[in-house]
Each structure stands twice: as C-alpha cells, then as structure tokens.
C-alpha positions in Angstrom: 77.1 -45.6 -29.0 77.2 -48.2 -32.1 79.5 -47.3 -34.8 77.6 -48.8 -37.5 75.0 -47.0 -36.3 76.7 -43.6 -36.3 78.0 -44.4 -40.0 74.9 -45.6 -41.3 73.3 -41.8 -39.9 76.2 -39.8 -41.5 75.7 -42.1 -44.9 71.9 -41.2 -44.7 72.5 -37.2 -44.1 74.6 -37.8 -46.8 72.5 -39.0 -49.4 70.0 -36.5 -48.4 72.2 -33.7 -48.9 73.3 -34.8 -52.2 70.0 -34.6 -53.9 69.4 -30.8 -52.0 71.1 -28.6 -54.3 70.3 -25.4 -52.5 71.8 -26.3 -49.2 74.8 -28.0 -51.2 75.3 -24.3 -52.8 74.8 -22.7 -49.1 77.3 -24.7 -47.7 79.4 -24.8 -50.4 79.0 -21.7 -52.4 78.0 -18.9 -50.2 80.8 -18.3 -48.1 83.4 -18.2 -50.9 80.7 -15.7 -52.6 80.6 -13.9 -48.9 84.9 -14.1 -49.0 84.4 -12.1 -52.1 82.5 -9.6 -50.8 84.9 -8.7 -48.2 87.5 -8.7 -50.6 86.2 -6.0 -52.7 85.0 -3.8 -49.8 88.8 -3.3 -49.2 89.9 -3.4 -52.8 90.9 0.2 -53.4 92.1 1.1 -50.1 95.3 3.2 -49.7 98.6 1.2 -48.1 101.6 2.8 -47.1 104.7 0.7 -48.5 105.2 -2.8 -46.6 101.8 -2.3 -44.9 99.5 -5.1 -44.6 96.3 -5.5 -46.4 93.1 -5.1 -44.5 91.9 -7.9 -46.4 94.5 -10.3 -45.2 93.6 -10.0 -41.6 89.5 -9.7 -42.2 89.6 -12.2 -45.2 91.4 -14.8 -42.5 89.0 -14.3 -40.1 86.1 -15.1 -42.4 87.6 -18.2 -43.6 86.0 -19.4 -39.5 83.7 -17.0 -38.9 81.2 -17.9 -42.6 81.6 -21.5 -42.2 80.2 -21.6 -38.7 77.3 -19.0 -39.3 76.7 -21.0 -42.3 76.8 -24.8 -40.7 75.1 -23.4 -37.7 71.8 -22.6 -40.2 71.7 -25.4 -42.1 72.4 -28.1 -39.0 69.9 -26.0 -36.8 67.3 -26.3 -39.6 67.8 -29.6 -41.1 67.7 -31.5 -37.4 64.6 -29.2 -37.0 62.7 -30.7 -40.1 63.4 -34.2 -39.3 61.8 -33.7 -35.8 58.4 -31.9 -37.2 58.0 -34.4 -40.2 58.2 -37.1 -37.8 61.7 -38.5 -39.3 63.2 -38.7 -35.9 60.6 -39.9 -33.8 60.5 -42.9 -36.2 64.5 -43.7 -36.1 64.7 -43.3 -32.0 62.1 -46.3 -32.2 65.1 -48.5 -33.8 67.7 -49.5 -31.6 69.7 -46.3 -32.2 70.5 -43.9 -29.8 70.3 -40.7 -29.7 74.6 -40.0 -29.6 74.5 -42.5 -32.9 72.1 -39.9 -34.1 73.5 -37.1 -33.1 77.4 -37.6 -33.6 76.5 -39.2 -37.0 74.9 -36.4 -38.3 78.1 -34.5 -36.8 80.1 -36.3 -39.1 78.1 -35.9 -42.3 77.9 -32.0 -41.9 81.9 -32.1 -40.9 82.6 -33.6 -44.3 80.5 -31.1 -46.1 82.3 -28.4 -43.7 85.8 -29.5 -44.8 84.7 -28.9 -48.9 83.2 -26.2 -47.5 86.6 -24.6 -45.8 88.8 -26.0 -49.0 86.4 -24.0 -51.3 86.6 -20.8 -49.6 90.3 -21.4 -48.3 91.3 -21.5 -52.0 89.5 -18.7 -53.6 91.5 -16.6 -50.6 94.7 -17.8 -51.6 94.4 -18.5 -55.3 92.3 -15.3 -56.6 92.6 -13.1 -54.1 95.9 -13.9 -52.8 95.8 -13.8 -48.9 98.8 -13.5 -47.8 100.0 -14.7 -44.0 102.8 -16.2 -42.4 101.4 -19.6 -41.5 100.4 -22.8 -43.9 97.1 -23.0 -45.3 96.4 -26.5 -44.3 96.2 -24.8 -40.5 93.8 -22.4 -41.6 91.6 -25.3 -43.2 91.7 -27.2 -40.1 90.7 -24.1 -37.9 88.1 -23.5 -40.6 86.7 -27.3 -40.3 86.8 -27.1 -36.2 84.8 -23.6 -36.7 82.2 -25.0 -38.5 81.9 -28.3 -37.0 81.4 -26.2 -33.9 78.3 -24.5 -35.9 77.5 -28.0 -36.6 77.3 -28.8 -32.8 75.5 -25.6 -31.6 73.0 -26.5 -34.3 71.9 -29.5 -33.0 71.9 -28.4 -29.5 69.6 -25.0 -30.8 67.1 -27.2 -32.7 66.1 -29.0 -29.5 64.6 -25.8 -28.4 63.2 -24.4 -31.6 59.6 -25.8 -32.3 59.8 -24.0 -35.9 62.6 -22.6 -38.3 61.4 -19.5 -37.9 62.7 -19.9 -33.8 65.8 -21.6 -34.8 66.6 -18.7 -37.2 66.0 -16.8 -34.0 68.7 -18.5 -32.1 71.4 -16.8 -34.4 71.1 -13.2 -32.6 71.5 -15.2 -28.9 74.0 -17.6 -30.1 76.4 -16.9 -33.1 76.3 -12.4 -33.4 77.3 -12.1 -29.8 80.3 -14.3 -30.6 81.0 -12.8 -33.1 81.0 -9.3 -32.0 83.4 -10.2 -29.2 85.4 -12.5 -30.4 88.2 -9.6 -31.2 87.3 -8.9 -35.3 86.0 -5.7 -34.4 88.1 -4.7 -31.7 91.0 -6.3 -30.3 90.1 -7.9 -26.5 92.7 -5.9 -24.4 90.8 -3.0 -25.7 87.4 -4.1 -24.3 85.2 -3.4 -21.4 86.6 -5.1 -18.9 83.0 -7.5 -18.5 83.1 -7.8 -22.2 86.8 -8.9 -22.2 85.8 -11.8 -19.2 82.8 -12.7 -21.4 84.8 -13.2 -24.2 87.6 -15.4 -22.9 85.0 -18.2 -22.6 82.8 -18.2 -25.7 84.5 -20.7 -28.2 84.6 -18.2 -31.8 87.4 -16.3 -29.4 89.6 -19.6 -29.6 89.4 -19.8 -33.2 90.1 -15.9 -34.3 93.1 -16.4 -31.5 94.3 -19.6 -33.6 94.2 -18.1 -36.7 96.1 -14.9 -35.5 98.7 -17.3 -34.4 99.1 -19.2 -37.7 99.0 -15.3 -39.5 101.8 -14.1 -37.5 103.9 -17.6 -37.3 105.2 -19.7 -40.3 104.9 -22.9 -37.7 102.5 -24.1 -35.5 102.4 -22.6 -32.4 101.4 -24.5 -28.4 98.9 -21.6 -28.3 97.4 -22.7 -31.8 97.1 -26.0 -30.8 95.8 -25.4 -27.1 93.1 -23.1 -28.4 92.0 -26.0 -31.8 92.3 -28.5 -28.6 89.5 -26.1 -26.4 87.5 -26.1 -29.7 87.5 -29.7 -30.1 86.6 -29.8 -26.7 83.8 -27.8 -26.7 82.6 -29.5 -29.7 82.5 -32.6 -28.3 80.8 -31.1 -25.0 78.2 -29.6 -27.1 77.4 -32.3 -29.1 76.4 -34.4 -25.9 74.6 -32.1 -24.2 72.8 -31.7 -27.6 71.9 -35.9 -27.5 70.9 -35.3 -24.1 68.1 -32.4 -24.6 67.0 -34.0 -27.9 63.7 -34.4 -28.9 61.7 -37.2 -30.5 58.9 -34.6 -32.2 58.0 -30.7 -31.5 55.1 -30.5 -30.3 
C-alpha cells in the first residue's frame, strides 16, 4: 500500500460525493429522518413511574444499526458503478493497488459515516432526549465502527454484484439476518440455541452488545472496548478480503 495513493482515492471519493446531493442526504439525512420515526412509534406509550422509555433502548440501537444499512447501500452501489462504467479498470492500470483503492475509499465513506453518526446522535439527544447512562462520544464511536463496517461489507458485496439491482439483493443475505439476531428483537439468552451460536459470531452482535454496555455504565467498560476492538477487527479483515476478490470490470 502507498499512502499518497490511499489519500489521493479518499480525496477523489470525496469530491465525488460532494457534488451528489442525493447520496449526501442518504447518508446524512435519512437515518436521523429514520431515528424520528422510531421515536414517534413509541411516543404515547404508557410508563409506570421510574420505567425506562422504549425509545431509549430502540432509539440506541438505531444510532448502529441505520448507519450501517445505510453505508452498506451506498458503498455496495457506488464501488459497483465505478466497475461497470469502466472507472476502475482504468485506475488499477496506474500504479495503484487495489488495498490503495480499496482502503481509500474506506476512509472517504468513514468520514461521511462520522457526520453521519454526529447528525443522528444529536437529534437523539438534543430533540428527543435519549437518555442512558454512558457518554455520547462512545455511542458516536460505536456508531462510526457500525457503519464503517457497512462500508467494508460493501465493498466486499460489490465484487459479486454484476448490477445494483444484485447488490441491493445482497442486503436480505448480508445485513437483515444480522440484524434480526443481533439481540434487538429478542435478547440472545432467549434464542434457539443454533440461532444464539450463529449470533455470537456475526459482527452487528458486537456492536448492540457495546452499546448496551455504554447504556447501562457511565464509564467505559473492557467488554465495550473488547467488542469495538472485534469490530475494528473485522473491519479490517473485511476490507482485505474485499481488495483481494475485487474486480477490474463486470462483465
């Protein structure tokens, strides 16, 4: 890898982004807009005194889940684009390689993904006042690992996608499953026994575990930062495997 090279990538994604308004409102807008919408589907519900709003456990988890659905679209279908409209093919015949390409374009969506988890982290704490135990600078960093992971399982995805309509396709496989079992709906000790085992190893269960730790601790916990240190982890494994099954052109 070449660092000038990696820069120069995440400067060009960049630049790109800036003049694509709607993907700048995806990434920036939507989830906030999504954040809302979970906030007002608990809005009237009935609380015994000193109970805990519905909202403030849901609304956390959000704050990781939206910013990796979204990032995981718009990586999957942006890499896709610049491998059909020949983009890529021409920049692999430059000296860069394809972890320059890949890890650079990392970068770029991580930046957007940090805005992205400030946005929505502050409309959950200013307006709609999410209350937790733990700071919210922990929940922004969860948030930014959550969606840099989307960012990684993008570009992996796109590899195998030969049109958006098959990278869009990729969500049901990759991102609902881990959603479904990452312990939202129902808390792990309560699954299926082969769900529970499937679980423990898909990387949206490290996050919702983090974030439960930061909700029911005012400091950092080892267990928060042993599970951010498995998602880092997994981002970076990802994010090779993704420059090692990339793709010059679909064809």
């Amino acid at each position: 890898m070449n660092l000038r090279m990696t820069l120069a990538t995440t400067t060009r994604v960049l630049d790109q982004l800036r003049h694509d308004h709607r993907s700048v409102a995806l990434i920036l807008v939507v989830p906030a807009l999504l954040l809302t919408a979970v906030y007002f589907l608990y809005e009237n519900e009935s609380l015994p005194p000193g109970a805990t709003r519905t909202f403030d456990r849901v609304g956390l988890m959000m704050l990781a889940i939206f910013p990796f659905v979204v990032m995981f679209l718009v990586t999957s279908i942006t890499m896709l684009r610049e491998r059909t409209s020949g983009t890529l093919e021409r920049l692999l015949t430059t000296p860069i390689h394809k972890a320059d390409l890949l890890f650079g374009y990392a970068l770029a969506f991580s930046i957007m993904a940090a805005l992205q988890s400030l946005v929505a982290t502050a409309v959950a704490y200013w307006i709609f006042n999410l209350d937790i135990k733990g700071s919210p600078a922990l929940v922004v960093l969860i948030a930014v690992i959550n969606a840099v992971l989307g960012v990684a399982l993008g570009l992996l995805c796109s590899a195998f996608a030969r049109t958006e309509f098959q990278a869009v396709q990729f969500m049901p496989v990759v991102v609902v499953p881990q959603i479904l079992l990452c312990g939202l709906f129902v808390a792990r000790e309560h699954m299926n026994q082969a769900l529970d085992n499937i679980s423990g190893v898909l990387p949206l269960t490290f996050s919702v575990d983090a974030l439960k730790e930061i909700a029911g601790n005012s400091e950092a916990t080892a267990t928060m930062w042993q599970d951010a240190l498995v998602m880092g982890l997994i981002v970076v494994g990802v994010l090779v495997l993704a420059s090692l099954t990339l793709r010059r052109q679909t064809r």
